[in-house]
Each structure stands twice: as structure tokens, then as C-alpha cells.
C-alpha positions in Angstrom: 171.4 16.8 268.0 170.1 18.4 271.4 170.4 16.6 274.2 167.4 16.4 276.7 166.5 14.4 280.0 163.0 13.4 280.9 161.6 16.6 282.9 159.4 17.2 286.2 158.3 20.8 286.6 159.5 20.9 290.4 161.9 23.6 290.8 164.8 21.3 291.9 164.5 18.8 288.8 164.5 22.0 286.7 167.6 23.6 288.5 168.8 20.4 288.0 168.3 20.0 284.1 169.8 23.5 283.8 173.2 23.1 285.5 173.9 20.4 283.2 173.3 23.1 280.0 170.7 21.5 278.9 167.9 24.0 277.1 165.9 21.1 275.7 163.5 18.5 277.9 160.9 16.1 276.9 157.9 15.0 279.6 154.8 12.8 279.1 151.7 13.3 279.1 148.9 16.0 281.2 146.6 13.8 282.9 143.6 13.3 279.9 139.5 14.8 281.0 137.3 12.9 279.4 139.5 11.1 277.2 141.3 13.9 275.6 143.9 16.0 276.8 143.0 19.8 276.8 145.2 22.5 275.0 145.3 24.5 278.2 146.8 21.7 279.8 150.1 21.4 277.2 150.0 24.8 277.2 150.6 25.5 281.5 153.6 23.1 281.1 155.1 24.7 278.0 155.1 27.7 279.6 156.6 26.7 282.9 159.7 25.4 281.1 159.7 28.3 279.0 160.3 30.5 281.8 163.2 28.2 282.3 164.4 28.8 279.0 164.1 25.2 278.8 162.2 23.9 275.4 159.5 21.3 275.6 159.9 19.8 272.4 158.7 15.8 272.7 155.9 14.1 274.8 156.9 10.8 275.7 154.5 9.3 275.6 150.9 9.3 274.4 149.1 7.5 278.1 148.1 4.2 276.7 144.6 5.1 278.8 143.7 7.2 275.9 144.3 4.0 273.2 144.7 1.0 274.4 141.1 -0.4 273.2 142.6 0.4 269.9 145.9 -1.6 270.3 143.3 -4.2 271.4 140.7 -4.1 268.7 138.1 -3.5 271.1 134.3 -2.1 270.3 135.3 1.2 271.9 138.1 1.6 270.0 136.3 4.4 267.7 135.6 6.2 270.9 138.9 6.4 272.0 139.9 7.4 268.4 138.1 10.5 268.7 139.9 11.4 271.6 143.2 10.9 270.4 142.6 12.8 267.1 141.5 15.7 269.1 144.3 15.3 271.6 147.2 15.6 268.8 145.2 18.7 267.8 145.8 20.5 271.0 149.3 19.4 270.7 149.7 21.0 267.8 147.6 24.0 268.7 150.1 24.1 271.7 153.1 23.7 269.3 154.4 20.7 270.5 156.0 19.1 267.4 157.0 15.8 268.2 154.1 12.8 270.1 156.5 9.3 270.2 153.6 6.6 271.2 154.3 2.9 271.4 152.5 -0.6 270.6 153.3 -2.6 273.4 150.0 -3.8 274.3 151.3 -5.4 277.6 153.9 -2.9 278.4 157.7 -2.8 278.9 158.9 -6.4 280.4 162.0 -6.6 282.4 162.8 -9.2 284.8 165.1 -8.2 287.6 167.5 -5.6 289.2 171.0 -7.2 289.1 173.5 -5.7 292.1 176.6 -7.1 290.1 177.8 -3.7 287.8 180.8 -1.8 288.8 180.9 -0.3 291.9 178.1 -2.1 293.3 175.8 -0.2 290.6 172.3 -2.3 289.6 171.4 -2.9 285.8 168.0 -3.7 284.9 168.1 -6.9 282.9 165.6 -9.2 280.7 166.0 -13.1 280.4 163.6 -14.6 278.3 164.0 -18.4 280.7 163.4 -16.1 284.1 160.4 -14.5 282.6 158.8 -17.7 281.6 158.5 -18.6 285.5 157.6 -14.9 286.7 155.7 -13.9 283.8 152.8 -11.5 285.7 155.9 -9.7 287.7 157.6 -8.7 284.3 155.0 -6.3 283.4 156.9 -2.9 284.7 153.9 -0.5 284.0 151.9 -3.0 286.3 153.3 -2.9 289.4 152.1 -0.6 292.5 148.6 0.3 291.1 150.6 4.1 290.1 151.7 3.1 286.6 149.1 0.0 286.1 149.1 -0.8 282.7 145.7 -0.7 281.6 145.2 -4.1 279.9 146.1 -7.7 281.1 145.6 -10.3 278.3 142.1 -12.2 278.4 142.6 -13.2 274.9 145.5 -14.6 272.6 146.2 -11.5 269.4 148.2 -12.8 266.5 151.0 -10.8 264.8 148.5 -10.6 262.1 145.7 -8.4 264.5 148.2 -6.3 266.1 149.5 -5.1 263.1 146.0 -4.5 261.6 145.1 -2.4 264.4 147.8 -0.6 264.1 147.8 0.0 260.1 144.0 1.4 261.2 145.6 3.6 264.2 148.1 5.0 261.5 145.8 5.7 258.7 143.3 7.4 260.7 145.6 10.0 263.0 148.6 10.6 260.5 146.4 13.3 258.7 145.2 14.3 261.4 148.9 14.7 262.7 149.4 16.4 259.4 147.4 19.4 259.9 148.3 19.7 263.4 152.1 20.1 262.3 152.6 17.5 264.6 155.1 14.6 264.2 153.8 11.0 265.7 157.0 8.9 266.2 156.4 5.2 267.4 158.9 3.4 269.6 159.9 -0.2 269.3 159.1 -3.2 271.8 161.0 -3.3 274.7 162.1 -5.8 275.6 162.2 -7.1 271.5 160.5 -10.4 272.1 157.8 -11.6 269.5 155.3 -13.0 272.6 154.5 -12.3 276.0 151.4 -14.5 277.2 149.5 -14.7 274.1 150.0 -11.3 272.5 152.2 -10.4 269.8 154.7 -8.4 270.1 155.2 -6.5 266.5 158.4 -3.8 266.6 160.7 -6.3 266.9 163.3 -5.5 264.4 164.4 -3.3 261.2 162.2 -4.7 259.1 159.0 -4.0 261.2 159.9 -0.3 261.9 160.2 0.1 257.9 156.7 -1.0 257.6 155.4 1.7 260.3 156.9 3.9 258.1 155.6 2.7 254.8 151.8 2.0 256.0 151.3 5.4 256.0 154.0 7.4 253.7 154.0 10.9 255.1 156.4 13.6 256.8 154.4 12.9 260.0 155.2 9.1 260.4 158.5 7.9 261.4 160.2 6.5 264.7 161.2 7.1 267.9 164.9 5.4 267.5 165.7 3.4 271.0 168.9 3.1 271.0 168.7 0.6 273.9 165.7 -1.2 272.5 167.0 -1.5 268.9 170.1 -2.4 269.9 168.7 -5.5 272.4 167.0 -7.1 268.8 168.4 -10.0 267.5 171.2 -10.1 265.0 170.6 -5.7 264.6 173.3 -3.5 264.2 172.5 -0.6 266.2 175.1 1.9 263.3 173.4 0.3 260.5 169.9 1.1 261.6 170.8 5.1 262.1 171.9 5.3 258.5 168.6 3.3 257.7 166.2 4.9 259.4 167.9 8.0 259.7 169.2 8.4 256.4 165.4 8.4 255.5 164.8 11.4 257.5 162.4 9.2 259.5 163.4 9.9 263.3 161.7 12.2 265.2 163.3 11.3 268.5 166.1 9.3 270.2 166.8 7.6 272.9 170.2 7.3 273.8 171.7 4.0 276.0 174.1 1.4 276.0 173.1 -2.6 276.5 174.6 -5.3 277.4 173.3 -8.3 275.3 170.7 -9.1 273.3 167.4 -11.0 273.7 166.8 -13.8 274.9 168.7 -11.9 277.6 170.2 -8.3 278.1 170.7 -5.6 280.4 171.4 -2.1 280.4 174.6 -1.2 281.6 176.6 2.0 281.5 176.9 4.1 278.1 181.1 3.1 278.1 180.4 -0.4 278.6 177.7 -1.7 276.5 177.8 -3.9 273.0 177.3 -0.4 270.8 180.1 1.6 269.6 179.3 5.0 270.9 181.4 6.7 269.2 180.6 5.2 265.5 177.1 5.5 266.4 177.4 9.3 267.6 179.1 10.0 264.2 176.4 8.2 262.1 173.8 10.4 263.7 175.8 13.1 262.7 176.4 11.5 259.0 172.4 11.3 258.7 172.3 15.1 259.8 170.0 14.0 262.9 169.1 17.2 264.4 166.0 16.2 266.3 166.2 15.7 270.2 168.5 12.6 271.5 167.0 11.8 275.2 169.4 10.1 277.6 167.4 6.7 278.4 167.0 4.0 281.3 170.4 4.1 283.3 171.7 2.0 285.9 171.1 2.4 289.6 174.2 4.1 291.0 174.9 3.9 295.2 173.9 7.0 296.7 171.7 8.2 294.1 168.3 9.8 294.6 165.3 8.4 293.2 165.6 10.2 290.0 169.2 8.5 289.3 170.2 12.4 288.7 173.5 10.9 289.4 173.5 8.5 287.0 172.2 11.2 284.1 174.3 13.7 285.1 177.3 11.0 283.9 175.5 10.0 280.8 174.6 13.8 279.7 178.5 14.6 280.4 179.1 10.8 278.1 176.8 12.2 275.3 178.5 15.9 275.2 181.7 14.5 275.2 181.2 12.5 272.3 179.7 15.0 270.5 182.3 17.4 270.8 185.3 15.9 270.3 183.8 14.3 267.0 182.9 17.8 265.9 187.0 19.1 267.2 188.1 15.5 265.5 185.9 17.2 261.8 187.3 20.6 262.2 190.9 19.1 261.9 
């Protein structure tokens, strides 16, 4: 597996990325013209981490600006489908090879910054009783007016609609993914609740991240396997669902972290102290011949750091290589 962190293109993140070895990164997305994202735009950031021998590999993740009248079922939703089809094909033509997008049609939810981890470190949590009192200042891609999430719910949607707008998502851009040579990978609900005012919430567990895969059978549909996310579903078993999913060949990218719980309440604590074995899970990866890129994910607020937590990565990048190599000294023994 390659490890990767989540990439700027300023000079100082990208010095930064490289004195911790790394040669892969993933980023999100250009900002989108008209609704879809030129190939000169993918292309200018390609090249910028190519001259930094760094390799863009995954964009994480498609700007929900560009679809989310189609998570919504709304009358412009063939619009925007237009746009997205012809955005994947730049990213192909750019030779991007992996687009993770998600189906949270209200966002990531968290509740709170808790002060209380080692060393004075904060750990973002998710309590399903806070939330029910806060429930507008749980919506983490709303707050500031920077990241606003595009939609706010005027409308209850059933499980039943959100998976039927997303079964007509998957069958119109997989082949279009297809002959672009590029991978779409979707990533699961976070947090794994199966409401949030009104609106279902659908990648809640194994079972639904099978049927993503089996709407649409193709080498181009599979999942973005949160570690963190998967491993906050009820009654889920973070090693079983690698060989699962994995062992079908069917994840595209990774997210690697460590929770602390799992809903109606969690948090996300360091990678040494969460509920998963790190180790087993490292060596199931490597059982399931996972050779895709492994991102290092959320990570808790440690005193001192900057405001991209490099300190925090830097430990969990060091975490991840560790692992990996002394399971690979532990097989050559």
C-alpha cells in the first residue's frame, strides 16, 4: 500500500509531505467553471506535484456543488449530470485514476471538540443524544460560509429515494468512468447514523457498501474503505470488512484512523489507542494484496500544532510505516 496525506500545493506543505518519504498525495477537487472541471485545471496540479516527484493519484473528493441536485432528486439533476460525466472525462484525459465521491446529502456530522485525550490533545467526537439538541451546528461542511454544504433539508427523503438516486447516479457515470480509465470509489456516511433531520442516511454498514458495488458490476465501481467511518458502524468489524470488500478487489482508496466507540457515540482518537487492531488490520490489507493508496485520515488536535495538525500526521505517517514494516521483517522470517 502507499501511504499518502491530503496535499496543498504551497511550497511548505509540499517540503512537508516529502521529508516524511512520502511520493504519493491525494487533494480534492479544482474549483469547477460552469459546472465542470476543465482538463487544464487537473492537469496544472498534476504537474506541480510531479515536479515534486510526488504522485497525484486520488481526488478526494468530487465538490458536491457539481451533484448535489442529483443526491436530491431535483429537476436539475440531468444538468448537473452532464457536468459530471464530462468532469470524470477530463480526469481521465488528465490520468487521474482514482475520483472517491460520497452520498451524504447533509454532510459529515460531528458534534464537539473534547479537550480530555492524552496530553491535553482534542478528539473530535459524535453523540447521537448531543446532536438531537444542536442538530444545525453538527453539519461540519456548514459552518463559516468557506465549506457550506450546499443543501439544507426542506424536505423529508426516505432510504428508499436516496438509494434510487443513487442506483441512477451509478448507472449513468460508471461507463462513462469506464472509458475514461477512471475508478469512482464512494465513501461511507460519516458519522454511520441512518437519519439526520429527515434525510436518510444510506452507507451505513457492510451490507449497503455491497450493494454500491453490485448496482452497477464493473472494475470501475468499488469503495473508498474509511477505516474510521466503517469502523464507528454498529456491530462492524473493521478486519472482517478488508477481507470483504477487499478480498473482492473492490477498494480503490483508504482511509486510515483509529476510533474510539461506535455510534450512537464515538470519537477519533489516536491510531495506538482506538477499538481497531492495527496491527491485524494492517496485515489483512496486506492478505487482500491492497496495493492502492492508504490516506492517513482525521487526527486529533495535538498542543502546539499548526493548523494543518502536521504534527499530528507526521505521528500517524511514522504509526502506518512502522506497521507496515515490521509485518513485512515479521513475513521474511
Amino acid at each position: 500500500m502507499k501511504i499518502a496525506l491530503h496535499a496543498s500545493e504551497s511550497a511548505d506543505h509540499i517540503a512537508f509531505v516529502q521529508s516524511l518519504g512520502l511520493s504519493d498525495v491525494v487533494c480534492g477537487m479544482p474549483a469547477e467553471i460552469n459546472g465542470v472541471v476543465p482538463v487544464e485545471a487537473f492537469e496544472q496540479r498534476r504537474d506541480i506535484f510531479a515536479r515534486h516527484n510526488l504522485d497525484w493519484g486520488v481526488i478526494e473528493n468530487l465538490s458536491p456543488t457539481l451533484y448535489d441536485e442529483i443526491m436530491f432528486g431535483t429537476a436539475e439533476r440531468e444538468r448537473q449530470l452532464d457536468g459530471v460525466c464530462r468532469t470524470i472525462e477530463n480526469i481521465g484525459k488528465a490520468g487521474i485514476p482514482v475520483l472517491q465521491y460520497q452520498w451524504m446529502l447533509l454532510g459529515g456530522l460531528r458534534t464537539e471538540y473534547s479537550p480530555t485525550g492524552r496530553g491535553g490533545a482534542r478528539y473530535p467526537r459524535f453523540d447521537s443524544a448531543i446532536a438531537q439538541h444542536m442538530a444545525a451546528a453538527c453539519l461540519d461542511w456548514m459552518g463559516g460560509g468557506k465549506h457550506r454544504y450546499p443543501h439544507v433539508p426542506d424536505r423529508p427523503l426516505s432510504s428508499e429515494q436516496v438509494w434510487a438516486h443513487l442506483e441512477w447516479f451509478l448507472k449513468a457515470v460508471v461507463p462513462v468512468a469506464e472509458s475514461a480509465g477512471v475508478r469512482i470509489a464512494a465513501h461511507p456516511d460519516d458519522a454511520p447514523v441512518p437519519e439526520y433531520l429527515g434525510v436518510a442516511r444510506i452507507l451505513i454498514d457492510v451490507a449497503s457498501l455491497q450493494r454500491v458495488i453490485d448496482t452497477v458490476p464493473s472494475p470501475n465501481n468499488g469503495i473508498g474503505f474509511c477505516m474510521g467511518t466503517i469502523g464507528t458502524m454498529a456491530g462492524v468489524d473493521v478486519i472482517d470488512a478488508i477481507r470483504r470488500i477487499g478480498g473482492q478487489g473492490k477498494v480503490f482508496f483508504a482511509h486510515f484512523r483509529n476510533p474510539r466507540g461506535q455510534v450512537p457515540s464515538f470519537e477519533e482518537v489516536f491510531p495506538d489507542e482506538g477499538d481497531i487492531d492495527m496491527v491485524a488490520a494492517v496485515a489483512a490489507w496486506q492478505e487482500v494484496g491492497f496495493d492502492g493508496v492508504i490516506r492517513i485520515d482525521h487526527c486529533p488536535g495535538v498542543v502546539g500544532d499548526n493548523g494543518r495538525a502536521d504534527r499530528s500526521f507526521a505521528f500517524q505517517v511514522g504509526y502506518l510505516r512502522g506497521l507496515i514494516q515490521s509485518l513485512a521483517t515479521g513475513a521474511g522470517q
